[in-house]
Each structure stands twice: as structure tokens, then as C-alpha cells.
C-alpha distance (Angstrom), angle and dihedral (degrees) to the residues before:
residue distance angle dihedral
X1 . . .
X2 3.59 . .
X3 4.14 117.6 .
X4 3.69 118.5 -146.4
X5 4.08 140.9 -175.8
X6 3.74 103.5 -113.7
X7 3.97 120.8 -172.9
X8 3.75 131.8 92.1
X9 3.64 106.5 -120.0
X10 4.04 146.3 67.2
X11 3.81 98.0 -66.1
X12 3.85 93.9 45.0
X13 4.01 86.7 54.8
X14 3.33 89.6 46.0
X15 3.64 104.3 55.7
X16 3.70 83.8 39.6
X17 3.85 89.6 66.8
X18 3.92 90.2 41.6
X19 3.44 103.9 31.5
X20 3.79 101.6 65.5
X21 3.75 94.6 168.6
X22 3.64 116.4 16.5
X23 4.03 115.8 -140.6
X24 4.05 80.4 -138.4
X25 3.31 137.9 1.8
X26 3.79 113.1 -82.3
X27 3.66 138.6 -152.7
X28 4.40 108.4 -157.6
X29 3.49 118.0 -167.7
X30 4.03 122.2 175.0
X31 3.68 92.3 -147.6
X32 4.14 134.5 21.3
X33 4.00 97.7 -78.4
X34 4.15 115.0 167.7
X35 3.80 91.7 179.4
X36 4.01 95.7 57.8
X37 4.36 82.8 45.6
X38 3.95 79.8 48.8
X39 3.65 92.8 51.3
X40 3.64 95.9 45.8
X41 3.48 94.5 58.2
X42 3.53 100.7 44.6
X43 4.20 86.6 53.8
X44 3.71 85.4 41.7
X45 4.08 109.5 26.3
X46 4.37 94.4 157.7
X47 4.28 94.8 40.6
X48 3.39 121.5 113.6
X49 3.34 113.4 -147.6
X50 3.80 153.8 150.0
X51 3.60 133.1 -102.5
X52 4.31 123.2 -141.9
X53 3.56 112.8 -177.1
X54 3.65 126.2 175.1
X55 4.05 132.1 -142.6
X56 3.81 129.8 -177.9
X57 4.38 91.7 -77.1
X58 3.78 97.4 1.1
X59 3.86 141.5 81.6
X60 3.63 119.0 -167.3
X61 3.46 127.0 -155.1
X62 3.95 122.7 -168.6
X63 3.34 162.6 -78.3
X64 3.84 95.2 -128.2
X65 3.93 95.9 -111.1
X66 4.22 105.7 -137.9
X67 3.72 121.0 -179.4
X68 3.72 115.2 -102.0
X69 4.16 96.0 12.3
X70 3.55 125.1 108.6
X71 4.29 113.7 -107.5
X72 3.52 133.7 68.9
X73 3.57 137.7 164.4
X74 4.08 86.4 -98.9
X75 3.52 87.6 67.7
X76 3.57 92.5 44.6
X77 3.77 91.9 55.6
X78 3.74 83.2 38.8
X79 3.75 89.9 64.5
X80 3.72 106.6 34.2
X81 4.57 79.0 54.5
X82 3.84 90.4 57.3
X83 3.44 99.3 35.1
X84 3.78 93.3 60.7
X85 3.65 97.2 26.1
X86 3.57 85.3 141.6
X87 3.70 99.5 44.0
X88 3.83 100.4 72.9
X89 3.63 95.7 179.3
X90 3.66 93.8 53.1
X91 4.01 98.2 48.4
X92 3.73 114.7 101.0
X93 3.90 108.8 -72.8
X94 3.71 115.0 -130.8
X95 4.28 93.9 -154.1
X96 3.41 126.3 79.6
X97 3.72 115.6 -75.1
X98 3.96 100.2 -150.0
X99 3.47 141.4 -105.6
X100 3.65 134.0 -49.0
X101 4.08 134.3 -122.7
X102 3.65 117.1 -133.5
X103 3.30 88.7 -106.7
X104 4.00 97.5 57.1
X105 3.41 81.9 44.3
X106 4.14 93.2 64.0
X107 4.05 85.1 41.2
X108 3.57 81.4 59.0
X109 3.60 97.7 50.2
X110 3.35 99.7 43.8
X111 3.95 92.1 49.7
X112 3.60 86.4 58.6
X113 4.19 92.4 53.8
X114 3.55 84.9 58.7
X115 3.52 106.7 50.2
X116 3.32 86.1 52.6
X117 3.55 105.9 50.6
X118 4.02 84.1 42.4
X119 4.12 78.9 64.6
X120 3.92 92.0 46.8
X121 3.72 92.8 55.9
X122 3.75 95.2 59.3
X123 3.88 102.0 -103.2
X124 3.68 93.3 129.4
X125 3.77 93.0 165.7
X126 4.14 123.7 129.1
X127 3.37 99.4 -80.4
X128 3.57 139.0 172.4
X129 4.00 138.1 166.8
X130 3.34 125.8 -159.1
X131 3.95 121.0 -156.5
X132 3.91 124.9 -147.8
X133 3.43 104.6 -139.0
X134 4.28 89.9 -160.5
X135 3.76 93.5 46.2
X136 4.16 106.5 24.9
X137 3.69 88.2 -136.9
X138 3.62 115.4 140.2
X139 3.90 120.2 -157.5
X140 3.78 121.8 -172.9
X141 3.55 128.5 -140.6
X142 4.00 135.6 -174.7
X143 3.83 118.3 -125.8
X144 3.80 123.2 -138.2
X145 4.06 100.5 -152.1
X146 3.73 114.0 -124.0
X147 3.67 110.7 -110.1
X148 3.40 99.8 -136.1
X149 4.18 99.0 28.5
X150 4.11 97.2 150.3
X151 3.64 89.0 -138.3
X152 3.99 98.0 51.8
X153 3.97 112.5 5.4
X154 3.65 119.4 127.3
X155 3.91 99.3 -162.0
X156 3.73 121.2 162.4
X157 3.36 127.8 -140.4
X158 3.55 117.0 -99.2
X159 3.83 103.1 -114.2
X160 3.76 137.0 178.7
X161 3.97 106.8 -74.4
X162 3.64 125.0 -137.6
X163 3.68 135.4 -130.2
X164 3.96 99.3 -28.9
X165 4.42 97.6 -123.3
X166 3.79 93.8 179.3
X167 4.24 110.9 -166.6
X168 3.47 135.0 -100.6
X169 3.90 111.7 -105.0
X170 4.04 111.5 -168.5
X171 3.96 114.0 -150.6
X172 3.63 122.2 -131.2
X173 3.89 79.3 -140.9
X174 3.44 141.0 14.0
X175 4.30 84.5 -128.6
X176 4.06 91.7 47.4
X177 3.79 117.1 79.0
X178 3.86 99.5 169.9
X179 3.95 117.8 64.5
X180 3.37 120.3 -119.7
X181 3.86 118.4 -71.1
X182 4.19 97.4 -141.9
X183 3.30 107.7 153.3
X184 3.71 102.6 -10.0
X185 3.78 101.2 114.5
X186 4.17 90.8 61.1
X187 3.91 88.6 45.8
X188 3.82 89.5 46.9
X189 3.81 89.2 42.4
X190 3.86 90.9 56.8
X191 3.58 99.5 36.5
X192 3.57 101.6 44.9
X193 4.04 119.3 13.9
X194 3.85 120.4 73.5
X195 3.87 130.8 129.4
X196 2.89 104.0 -133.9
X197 3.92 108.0 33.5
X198 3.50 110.8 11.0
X199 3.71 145.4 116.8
X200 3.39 89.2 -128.0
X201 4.32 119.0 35.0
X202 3.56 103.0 -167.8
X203 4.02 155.1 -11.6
X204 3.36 114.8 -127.1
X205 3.73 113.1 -171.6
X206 4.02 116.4 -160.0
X207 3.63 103.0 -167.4
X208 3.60 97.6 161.0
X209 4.17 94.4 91.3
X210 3.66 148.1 61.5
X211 3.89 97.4 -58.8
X212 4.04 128.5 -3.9
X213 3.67 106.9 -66.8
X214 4.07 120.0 -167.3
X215 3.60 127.8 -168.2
X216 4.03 118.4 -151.1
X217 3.99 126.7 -168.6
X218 3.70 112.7 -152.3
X219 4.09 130.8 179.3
X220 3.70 115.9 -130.2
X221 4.34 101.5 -158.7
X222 3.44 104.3 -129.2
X223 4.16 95.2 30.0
X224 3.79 131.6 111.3
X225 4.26 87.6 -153.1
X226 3.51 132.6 72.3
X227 3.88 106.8 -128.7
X228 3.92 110.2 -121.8
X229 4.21 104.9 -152.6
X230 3.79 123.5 172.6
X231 3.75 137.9 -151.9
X232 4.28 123.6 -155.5
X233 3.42 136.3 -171.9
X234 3.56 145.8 97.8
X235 3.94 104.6 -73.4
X236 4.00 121.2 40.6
X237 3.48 96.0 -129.4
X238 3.84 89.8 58.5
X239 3.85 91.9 38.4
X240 4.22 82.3 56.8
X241 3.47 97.5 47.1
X242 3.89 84.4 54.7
X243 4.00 97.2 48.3
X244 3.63 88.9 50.9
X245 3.90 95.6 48.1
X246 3.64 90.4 50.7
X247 3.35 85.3 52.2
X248 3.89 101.7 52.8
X249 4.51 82.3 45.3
X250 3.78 84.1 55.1
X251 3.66 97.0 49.6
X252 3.89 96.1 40.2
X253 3.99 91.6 44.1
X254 4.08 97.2 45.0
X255 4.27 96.7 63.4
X256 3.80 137.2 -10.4
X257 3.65 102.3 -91.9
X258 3.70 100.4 152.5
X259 4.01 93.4 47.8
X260 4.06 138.2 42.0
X261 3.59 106.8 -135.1
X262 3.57 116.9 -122.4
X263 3.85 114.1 175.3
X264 4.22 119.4 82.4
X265 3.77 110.7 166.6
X266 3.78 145.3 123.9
X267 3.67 116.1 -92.7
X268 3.81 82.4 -131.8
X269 4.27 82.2 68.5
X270 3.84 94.6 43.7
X271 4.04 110.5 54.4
X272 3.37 108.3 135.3
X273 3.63 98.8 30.8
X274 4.08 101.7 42.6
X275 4.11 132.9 61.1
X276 3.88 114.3 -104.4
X277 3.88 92.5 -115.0
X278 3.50 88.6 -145.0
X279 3.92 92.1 71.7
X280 3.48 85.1 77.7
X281 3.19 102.6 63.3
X282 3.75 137.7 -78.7
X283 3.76 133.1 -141.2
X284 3.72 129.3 -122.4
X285 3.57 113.2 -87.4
X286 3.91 87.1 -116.1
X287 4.09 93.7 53.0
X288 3.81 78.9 67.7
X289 3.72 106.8 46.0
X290 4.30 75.7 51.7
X291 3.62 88.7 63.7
X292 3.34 97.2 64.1
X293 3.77 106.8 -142.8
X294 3.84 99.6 -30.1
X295 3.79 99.7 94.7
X296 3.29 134.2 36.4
X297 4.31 134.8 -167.4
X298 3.40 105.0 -94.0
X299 4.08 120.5 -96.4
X300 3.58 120.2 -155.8
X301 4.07 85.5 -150.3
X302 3.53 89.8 63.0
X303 3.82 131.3 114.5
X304 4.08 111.6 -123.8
X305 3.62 129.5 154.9
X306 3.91 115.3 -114.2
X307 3.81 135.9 -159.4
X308 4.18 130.6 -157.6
X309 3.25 126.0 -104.0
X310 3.75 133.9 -167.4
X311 3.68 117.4 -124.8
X312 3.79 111.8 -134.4
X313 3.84 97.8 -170.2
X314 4.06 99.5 66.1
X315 4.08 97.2 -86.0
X316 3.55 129.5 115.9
X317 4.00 121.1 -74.8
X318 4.20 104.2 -95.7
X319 3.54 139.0 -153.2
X320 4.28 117.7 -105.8
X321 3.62 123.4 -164.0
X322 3.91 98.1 -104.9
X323 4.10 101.5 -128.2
X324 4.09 79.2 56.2
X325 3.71 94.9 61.1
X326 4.31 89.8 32.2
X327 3.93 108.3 39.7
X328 3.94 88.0 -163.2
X329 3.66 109.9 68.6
X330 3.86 124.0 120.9
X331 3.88 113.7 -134.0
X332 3.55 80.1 -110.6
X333 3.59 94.6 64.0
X334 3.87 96.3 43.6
X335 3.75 117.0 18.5
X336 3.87 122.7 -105.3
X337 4.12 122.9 -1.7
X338 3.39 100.9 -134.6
X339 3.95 89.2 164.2
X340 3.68 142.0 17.7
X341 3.97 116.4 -113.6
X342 3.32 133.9 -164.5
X343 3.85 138.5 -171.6
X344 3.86 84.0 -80.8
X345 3.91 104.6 145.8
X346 4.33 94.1 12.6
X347 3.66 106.2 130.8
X348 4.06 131.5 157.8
X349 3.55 126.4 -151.6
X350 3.42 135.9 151.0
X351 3.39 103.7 -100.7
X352 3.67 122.0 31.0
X353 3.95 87.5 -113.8
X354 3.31 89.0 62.4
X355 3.74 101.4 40.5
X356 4.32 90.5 52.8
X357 4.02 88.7 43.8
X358 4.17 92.6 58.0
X359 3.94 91.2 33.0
X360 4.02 84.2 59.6
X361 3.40 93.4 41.0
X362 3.58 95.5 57.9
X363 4.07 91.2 43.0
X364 3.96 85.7 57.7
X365 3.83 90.0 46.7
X366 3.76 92.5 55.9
X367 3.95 98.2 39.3
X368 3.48 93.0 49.1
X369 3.91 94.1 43.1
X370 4.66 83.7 54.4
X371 3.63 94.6 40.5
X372 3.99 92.8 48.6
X373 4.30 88.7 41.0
X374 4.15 93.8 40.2
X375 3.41 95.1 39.0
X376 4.19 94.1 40.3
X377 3.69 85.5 -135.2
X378 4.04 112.9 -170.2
X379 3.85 95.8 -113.2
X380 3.79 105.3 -164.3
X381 3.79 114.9 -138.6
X382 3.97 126.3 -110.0
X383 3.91 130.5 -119.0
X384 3.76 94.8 -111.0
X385 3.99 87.4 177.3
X386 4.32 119.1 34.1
X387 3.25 91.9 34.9
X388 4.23 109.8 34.5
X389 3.65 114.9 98.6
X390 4.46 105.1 -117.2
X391 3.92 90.9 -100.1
X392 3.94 91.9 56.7
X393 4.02 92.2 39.4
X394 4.38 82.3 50.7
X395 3.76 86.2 58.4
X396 3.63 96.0 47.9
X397 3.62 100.7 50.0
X398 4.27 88.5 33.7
X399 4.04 82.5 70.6
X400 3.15 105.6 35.9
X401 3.71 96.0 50.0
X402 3.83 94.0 38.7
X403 3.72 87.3 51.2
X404 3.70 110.5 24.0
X405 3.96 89.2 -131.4
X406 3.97 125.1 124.0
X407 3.54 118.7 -106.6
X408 4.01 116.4 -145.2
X409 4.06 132.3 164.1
X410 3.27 136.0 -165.4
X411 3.77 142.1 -154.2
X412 4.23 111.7 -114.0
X413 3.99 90.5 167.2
X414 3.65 99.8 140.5
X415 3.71 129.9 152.9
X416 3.64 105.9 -26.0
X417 3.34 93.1 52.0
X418 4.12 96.5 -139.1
X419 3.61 103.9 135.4
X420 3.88 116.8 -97.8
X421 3.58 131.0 178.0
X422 3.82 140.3 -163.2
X423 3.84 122.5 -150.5
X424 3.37 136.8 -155.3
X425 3.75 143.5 -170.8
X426 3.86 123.6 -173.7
X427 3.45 133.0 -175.1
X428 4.10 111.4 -106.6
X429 4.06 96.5 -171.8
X430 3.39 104.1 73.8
X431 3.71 95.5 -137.1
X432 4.20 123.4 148.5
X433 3.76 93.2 -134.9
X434 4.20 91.6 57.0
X435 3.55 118.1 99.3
X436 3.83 105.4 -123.4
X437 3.67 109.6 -144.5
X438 3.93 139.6 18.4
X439 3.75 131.1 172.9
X440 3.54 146.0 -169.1
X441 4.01 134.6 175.1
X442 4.14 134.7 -161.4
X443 3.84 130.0 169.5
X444 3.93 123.2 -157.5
X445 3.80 133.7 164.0
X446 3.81 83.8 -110.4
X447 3.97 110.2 61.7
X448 3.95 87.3 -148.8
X449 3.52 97.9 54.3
X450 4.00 85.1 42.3
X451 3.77 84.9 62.5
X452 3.44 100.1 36.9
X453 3.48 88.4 59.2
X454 4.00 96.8 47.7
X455 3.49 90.0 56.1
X456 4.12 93.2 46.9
X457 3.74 78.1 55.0
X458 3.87 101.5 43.5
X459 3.48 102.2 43.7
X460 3.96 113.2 61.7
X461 3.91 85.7 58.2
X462 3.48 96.9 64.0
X463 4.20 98.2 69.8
X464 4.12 79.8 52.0
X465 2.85 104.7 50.4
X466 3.89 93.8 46.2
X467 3.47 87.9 55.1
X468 3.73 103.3 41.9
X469 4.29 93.9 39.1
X470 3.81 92.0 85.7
X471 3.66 93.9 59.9
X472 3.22 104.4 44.1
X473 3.58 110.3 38.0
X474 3.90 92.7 97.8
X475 4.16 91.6 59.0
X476 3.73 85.9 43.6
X477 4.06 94.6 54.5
X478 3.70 90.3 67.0
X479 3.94 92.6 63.9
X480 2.95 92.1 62.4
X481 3.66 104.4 91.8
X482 3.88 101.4 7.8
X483 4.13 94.6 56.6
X484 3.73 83.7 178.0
X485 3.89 81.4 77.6
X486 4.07 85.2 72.4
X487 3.87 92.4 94.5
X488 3.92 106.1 152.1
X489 3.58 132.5 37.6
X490 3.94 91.6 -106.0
X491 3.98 79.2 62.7
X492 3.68 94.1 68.2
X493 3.62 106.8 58.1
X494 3.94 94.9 25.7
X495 3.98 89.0 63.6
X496 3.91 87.2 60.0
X497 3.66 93.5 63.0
X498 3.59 87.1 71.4
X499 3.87 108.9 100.3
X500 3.59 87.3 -144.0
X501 4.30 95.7 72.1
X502 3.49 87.6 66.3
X503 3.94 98.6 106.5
X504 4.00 85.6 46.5
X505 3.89 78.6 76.2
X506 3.22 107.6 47.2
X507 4.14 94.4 106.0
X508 3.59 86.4 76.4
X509 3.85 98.6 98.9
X510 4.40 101.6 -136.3
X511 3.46 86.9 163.5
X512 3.76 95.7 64.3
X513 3.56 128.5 111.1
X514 3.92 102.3 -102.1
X515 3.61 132.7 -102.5
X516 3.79 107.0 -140.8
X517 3.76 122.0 -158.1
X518 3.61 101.1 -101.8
X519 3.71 81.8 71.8
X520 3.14 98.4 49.5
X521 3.69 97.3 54.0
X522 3.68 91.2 50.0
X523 3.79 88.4 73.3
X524 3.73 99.2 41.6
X525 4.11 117.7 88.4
X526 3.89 109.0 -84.1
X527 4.09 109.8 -106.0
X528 3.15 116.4 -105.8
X529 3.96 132.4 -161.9
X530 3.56 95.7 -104.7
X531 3.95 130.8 62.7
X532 3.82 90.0 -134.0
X533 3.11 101.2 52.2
X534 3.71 98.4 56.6
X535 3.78 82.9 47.5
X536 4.13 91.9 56.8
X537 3.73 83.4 51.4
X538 4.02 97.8 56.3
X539 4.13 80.4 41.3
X540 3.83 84.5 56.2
X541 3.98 96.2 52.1
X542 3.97 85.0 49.4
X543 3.41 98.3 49.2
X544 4.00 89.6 48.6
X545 3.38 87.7 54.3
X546 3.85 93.0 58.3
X547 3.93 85.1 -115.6
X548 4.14 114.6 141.5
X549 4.05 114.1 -146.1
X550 3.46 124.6 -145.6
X551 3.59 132.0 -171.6
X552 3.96 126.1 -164.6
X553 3.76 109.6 -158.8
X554 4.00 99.3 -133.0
X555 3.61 92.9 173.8
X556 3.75 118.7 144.1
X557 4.02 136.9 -170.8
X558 4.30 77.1 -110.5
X559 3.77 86.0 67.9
X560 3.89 99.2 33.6
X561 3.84 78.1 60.8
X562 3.66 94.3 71.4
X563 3.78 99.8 27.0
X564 3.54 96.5 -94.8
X565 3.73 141.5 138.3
X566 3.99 123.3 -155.6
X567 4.01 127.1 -158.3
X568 3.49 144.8 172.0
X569 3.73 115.2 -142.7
X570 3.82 112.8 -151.7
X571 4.17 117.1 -174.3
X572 3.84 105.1 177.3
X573 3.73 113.1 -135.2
X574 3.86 96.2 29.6
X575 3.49 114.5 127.2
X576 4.30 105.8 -109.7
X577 3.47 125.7 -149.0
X578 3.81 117.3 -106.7
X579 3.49 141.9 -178.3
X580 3.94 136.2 -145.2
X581 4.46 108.2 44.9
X582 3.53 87.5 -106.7
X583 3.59 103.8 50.4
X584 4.14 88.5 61.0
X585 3.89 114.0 140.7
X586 3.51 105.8 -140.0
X587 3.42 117.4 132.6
X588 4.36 124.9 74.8
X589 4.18 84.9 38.5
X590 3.68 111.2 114.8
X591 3.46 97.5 -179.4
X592 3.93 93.1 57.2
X593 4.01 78.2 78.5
X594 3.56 104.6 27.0
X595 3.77 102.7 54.1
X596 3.87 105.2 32.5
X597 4.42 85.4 67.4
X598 3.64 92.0 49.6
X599 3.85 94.7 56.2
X600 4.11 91.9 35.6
X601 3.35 102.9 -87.6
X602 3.87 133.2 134.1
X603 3.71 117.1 -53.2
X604 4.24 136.5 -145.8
X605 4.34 86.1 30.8
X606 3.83 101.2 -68.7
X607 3.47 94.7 154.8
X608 3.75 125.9 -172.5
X609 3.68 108.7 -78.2
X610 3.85 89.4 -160.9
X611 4.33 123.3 95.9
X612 3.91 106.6 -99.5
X613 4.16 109.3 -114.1
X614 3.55 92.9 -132.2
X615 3.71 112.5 147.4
């Protein structure tokens, strides 16, 4: 078969004249164009073939485009636009990037040679080279096809699920409810981090504070921001392996990637099958009128988009509004907002066991953490010394020392009985240019780990907030008495640095006698050796609680890519976690009256009229 040069413009007649007889066929294009790639492969549907694209100092050459595989040069454009969505003169330029010397022209040429015999030698990865037209250097880099890429996306349509069978996932220890990392870093390294056309565009390790804090870049397709994720912990490798899964939940949680949705209805058409969006959660009628125009109350005669969800407590699988299972939809995209949502509930893991365990451990951390603040439940505090095994009491004093703030936590076990604890840092010196308070919250089967991870949490925000405190104290007075003021989720924690909020804390009982974690574990559900069982036993406290779980399978080729699986855990009539005072969901939630009374909280619905510090 013969190979040509296809493409219009200067570089295509140019490596017509010097490219007698093309290794492969090959598409030129002076400038990032996806309607000439369109129109190639509607001339040529069944070619394989290989993109060169130019940019002001760059050539591109590839992927290898193959009919019926995933990974086109759309989705490497794709990628290189949301990776540097906030690098506008990086993105792929749309205007002709110049001409070439002879010389470029042979780099060019040659470039091309070598992609190809790359192919012929079996490495049939996503790859793509870019040439530096200043320097001749050629760097390679892997491409992680774009789910839903127009030209080359193989998405499904999201369908009714059957019975949910969720898999068996044996424990190296009873104590140990992650499996072991091995060599996950290096497969998430190759599968996921590149600078110029990854998910992920750098690592950025901070080891200058409390713990190990890393800072990840990812590109959302479709976005005009550059996601900024972060890892903690007390080793960078681990503190990686956590900016990069909170990276994968972001991209799983933010649009439906890994599914074509498939339902458009009224909830009026779809009782029986479909959530009553109200149960969870509804804003006061006010919050809306705030808005100004960009939600509405909800309308049962209204047409939304829906997705399926398993049901993990033995009902029937359900219908979810879709912008509550993906938190970054237009109204466009998926009917009327009638609420705000967040990545409340997203978790990764890699198996869907342990994806739906963490995504229902976080939804207990954050209903807990509102029912205790709304409520002004009398938290009592936790022995952080007798009782703490050496590694917990290491993190305790490593803050406080490191940052000469007090370290306090506090028992938020409530009905459910998974433990769920509340941190706290205060300043100890007394001095006017100190942020006061900070605060921080994590729930796990294991009240160690639950603290552990609290503190992971609480303690890289304390160096920021020293530093940024100065500055902003004079926006922050303002909020004081007009909490509507508390607009973004910066807002919420940033108004407890203000010395002044102390008395809004006072319901958290210091003076207690102390609960230590011996106690605490007594309530939990005892470990078992397998992940799935321990999950069947936080299903169990759910379902006793007359609570439904839901699971939306998120899951995307991106994830399958590193052996991961992605959900969104939704539990109608929890209370969620939301940001900006006016945006709080409090009304359609039972239990925001119900359970506050039985733990000593405020009775007859007078809820706490103050913003939540939640970070």
C-alpha cells in the first residue's frame, strides 16, 4: 500500500518534497486543527496513520491513530489544553506556527522514521514525541486516551445495573485496611504524570512542614482551571500516592467520563425508580433568591438528566440526579441546578470494595462533623496521651512543637457508631498576629487511623495560615456579623483564625473527663480479615439506621489504567458538606433534629446560626 503526506498547508508540502515515501501515512497540519483530523478520517475511516502538528518551537508527532483503538491526536491536544489550562501561552495554538528551515524540515523527517519504526518493533503504546525545533532534542511522552475524545472514545452507555455482587478483598491484616502499595507509585508515575500530556503535570513535594505535603496539577477535559490536589503523610512516596488518588476522585467525580448518560425525564415520570432529590437536602428559600438566577427550588415537573446507581443495602438499583453523582456539570449539560455538589462521597480505590468503604467513610466524617456543629453537640475530648499508641502521640507532639499550637480532639461518634473525630489546633502564644483556631475531621473503622488521618489533615494548614493571617484579617473582620459574607470554602476555616470565634466553640466540652481510644474502638465494628466484610458491617449500621446507600460506579478507562476503581457514594438524608453560609443544606434531613437531642445537643431544630469551620 502506498503511504502519502496528507494536509493542506506548508509543512504537508514540505514533507511531500522530502518525504518521498512515507514509512506511514501522515496527516501534517501547521497549526492544532481537529476539523482537518475530522476530515481525514471521515475520507479515510479504516487508515492508520500518524499525526504531525506544529506549535510556535515544537513539532509533534503522533499517537499512531488505528481504527477502533482508543488515542488520537484529539486527545493529545485534549490533554496538553487541560493540563496547562492555566498556562495560556503553552496550550495548543490554533494560528499558524511559521515556517520551517531545511534543516527542521530533516528533524522532521527523521522524527517521523522513528515513530514508525518504534510501531514496527511492537511498542504499540500511546506515544508521542515532541521535537524542539531550537535545541533538536526530542523527549517522548505516553498518552492516556481521553475517554470521551469524539473521534476515538469508546464510552458505554450508562445502563440499569444488576444485582450489585461487590468482591472479596483479603487483608494482609486484620489492623491494615489498604493493600499494599508495592510498586504502585512507578505504575502511577507512568500511567498518569507527564508535563506535557498527562493527567497529572507534576509532584510537588513540600517537605518543609508538619508532615510531607505534595502538590499535584491535573487537567479536567472540558475545564478552563487546572485542578490543584494534594497528598499528606509522613513519607513522600505515600504523600504521592495520595495527591495522585485525589486526583483520579477529582477527575471521576467532576463529569461522566467512563459512561454516556442515557436517562432525561421528570422526576414526576420516575417515582419508583428515582431518589426524591429533596432527601438530600434542600436550601432555604432565601439561599436561592442569593443566587441570583443560577439555582432554582427544585420541581418535580422538571426535566433533569439522571444516572443509576447500585443499591448496597438489598433494594433495587435507583435513579440520581446526574450533577449529584458529577459535581461539574453545566445546567446545560444536565437540566436545572437546584443544588450545589461537591466531591462529597467520591472515593478511589482499587477495588470497588475499597472505593465504597472510604467514600462512606468520608460521608460519615462530614455528617457527623454538621450534626455535632448544627446541633452544638457537647463533643467530649480524647486522651491524646495514656491511651494513644507512640506513632499517634509522635504526631501530636510533631505539631505542636513544630508549630507551637495546641493540639485537641474530640469524639463526633454519633448514631452510626463508625468512629469520627474532630481536631483542633489553637494558638498557645497569645500573640495578635496568630490565627486562633483551625480544624480538621476524619472517620475510619479504626479510631486510630481516624485520628491519624485528622491530624494528616489538620496540620499542613497551620504554617498557612500563620503566614497568610496578617493579610487577611481585615477581609475576615467583616464576617463576622454578616456570616452570609462566608462565600467560598476558603471562607469557612479562614473565619476561625479570628481570635474572636472562640465563644462559637464553647459547646465542645474541654473540661470533660476524656474518652480514650480503647473506648472508642469498643463501639466501632470488629475488623475482620477481609475488606468486605468490614464494609457489610458499616452497610449494617446504615441500614439500622433506616439509611439507603447508593453507589455510582464513576470508573473510567483513566482509572482502569492504574488499576483503580472510582465511586460516588450517595446516602439520602445524610447531612452533606457545603460551602458558602448560604448554600447550607438543611432542610428535608430528619436526623439534623433527631440525633443532635439524643447526644445533648440543641432541641425543637435550633440549629447553629453560625458558618461551620470546616476546612
Amino acid at each position: 500500500m502506498k503511504r502519502h503526506v496528507h494536509g493542506d498547508g506548508p509543512l504537508a508540502s514540505l514533507l511531500r518534497r522530502r518525504c518521498l515515501q512515507p514509512p506511514v501515512d501522515v496527516l501534517a497540519l501547521c497549526h492544532w486543527d481537529a476539523a482537518a483530523v475530522e476530515a481525514h478520517e471521515r475520507r479515510w475511516p479504516d487508515r492508520t496513520y500518524l499525526c504531525v502538528w506544529q506549535e510556535p518551537g515544537f513539532v509533534w508527532a503522533g499517537p499512531y491513530r488505528r481504527a477502533g483503538l482508543p488515542g488520537c491526536a484529539r486527545c493529545a491536544a485534549v490533554r496538553r489544553e487541560a493540563i496547562h489550562a492555566d498556562r495560556p501561552a503553552v496550550r495548543p495554538t490554533h494560528v499558524d506556527a511559521g515556517p520551517l528551515s531545511a534543516a527542521q524540515v530533516s528533524q522532521v523527517t527523521h522524527l517521523i522514521h522513528h515513530a514508525a519504526r518504534t510501531h514496527e518493533a511492537g511498542d504499540h503504546e500511546c506515544l508521542v514525541w515532541r521535537l524542539d525545533l531550537l535545541t533538536a532534542q526530542v523527549s517522548r511522552h505516553r498518552l492516556l486516551p481521553v475517554s470521551n475524545c469524539p473521534g476515538c472514545g469508546l464510552r458505554p452507555d450508562d445502563a440499569r445495573p444488576g444485582v450489585m455482587v461487590l468482591s472479596a478483598v483479603p487483608k494482609s491484616s486484620v489492623d491494615v485496611y489498604r493493600p499494599p502499595t508495592g510498586d504502585l507509585e512507578d505504575r502511577w508515575q507512568r500511567a498518569y504524570v507527564d508535563e506535557q500530556l498527562g493527567l497529572v503535570r507534576d509532584l510537588t513535594v513540600h517537605p518543609a512542614g508538619v508532615f510531607y505535603d505534595v502538590a499535584a496539577h491535573a487537567g479536567m477535559p472540558g475545564f478552563q482551571e487546572v485542578e490543584l490536589t494534594s497528598g499528606r503523610g509522613i513519607t513522600p512516596s505515600k504523600s504521592r500516592l495520595s495527591a495522585v488518588a485525589e486526583a483520579l476522585e477529582r477527575y471521576g467525580g467532576i463529569r461522566p467520563y467512563g459512561r454516556r448518560t442515557s436517562v432525561r425525564a421528570r422526576y414526576h415520570d420516575l417515582i419508583g425508580s428515582a431518589i426524591d432529590p429533596r432527601t438530600l437536602g434542600t436550601y432555604d428559600p432565601e439561599a436561592v433568591r442569593q443566587a441570583g438566577g443560577t439555582l432554582r427550588p427544585f420541581d418535580p415537573q422538571d426535566t433533569l438528566t439522571w444516572v443509576w446507581a447500585s443499591s448496597l443495602t438489598g433494594g433495587e438499583a435507583r435513579l440520581v440526579p446526574e450533577h449529584s453523582a458529577y459535581y461539574g456539570l453545566s445546567t446545560q449539560e444536565s437540566g436545572p441546578t437546584f443544588v450545589y455538589e461537591s466531591s462529597n462521597g467520591c472515593a478511589v480505590g482499587r477495588s470497588l470494595t475499597e472505593a465504597a468503604l472510604y467514600g462512606l467513610l468520608e460521608l460519615i466524617e462530614r455528617d457527623a462533623f454538621l450534626l455535632s456543629w448544627y446541633g452544638q453537640v457537647p463533643l467530649r475530648p480524647i486522651d491524646l496521651h495514656g491511651s494513644c499508641p507512640p506513632a499517634t502521640r509522635w504526631r501530636v507532639e510533631r505539631i505542636e512543637s513544630r508549630t507551637g499550637y495546641r493540639v485537641q480532639a474530640f469524639d463526633m461518634t454519633l448514631d452510626l457508631q463508625i468512629p469520627a473525630v474532630w481536631v483542633m489546633a489553637t494558638d498557645r502564644s497569645g500573640r495578635p498576629q496568630r490565627p486562633g483556631s483551625l480544624h480538621a475531621a476524619a472517620a475510619h473503622l479504626n479510631p486510630v487511623a481516624a485520628l491519624d488521618g485528622a491530624m494528616h489533615e489538620l496540620a499542613p494548614g497551620i504554617p498557612y495560615a500563620c503566614r497568610a493571617y496578617p493579610d487577611r484579617r481585615p477581609a475576615l473582620l467583616p464576617q463576622l456579623n454578616d456570616p452570609f459574607q462566608v462565600r467560598r470554602m476558603q471562607d469557612h476555616a479562614a473565619l476561625y483564625w479570628l481570635p474572636e470565634t472562640f465563644d462559637r466553640l464553647a459547646f465542645l466540652n474541654t473540661e470533660a473527663a476524656p474518652v480514650t481510644l480503647t473506648e472508642l474502638a469498643e463501639r466501632a465494628p470488629t475488623a475482620a480479615p477481609d475488606l468486605l466484610q468490614d464494609l457489610e458491617g458499616v452497610l449494617r449500621r446504615f441500614s439500622g439506621a433506616g439509611l439507603e446507600v447508593l453507589m455510582v460506579d464513576q470508573t473510567a478507562p483513566e482509572h482502569l489504567a492504574g488499576g483503580l476503581r472510582c465511586v460516588k457514594m450517595i446516602v439520602p438524608g445524610l447531612l452533606p458538606m457545603t460551602f458558602g453560609h448560604a448554600y447550607r443544606r438543611v432542610h428535608h434531613l430528619p436526623r439534623l433534629h433527631s440525633v443532635p437531642p439524643t447526644y445533648g445537643g440543641s432541641v425543637g431544630g435550633a440549629l447553629n446560626r453560625h458558618p461551620h469551620p470546616f476546612p
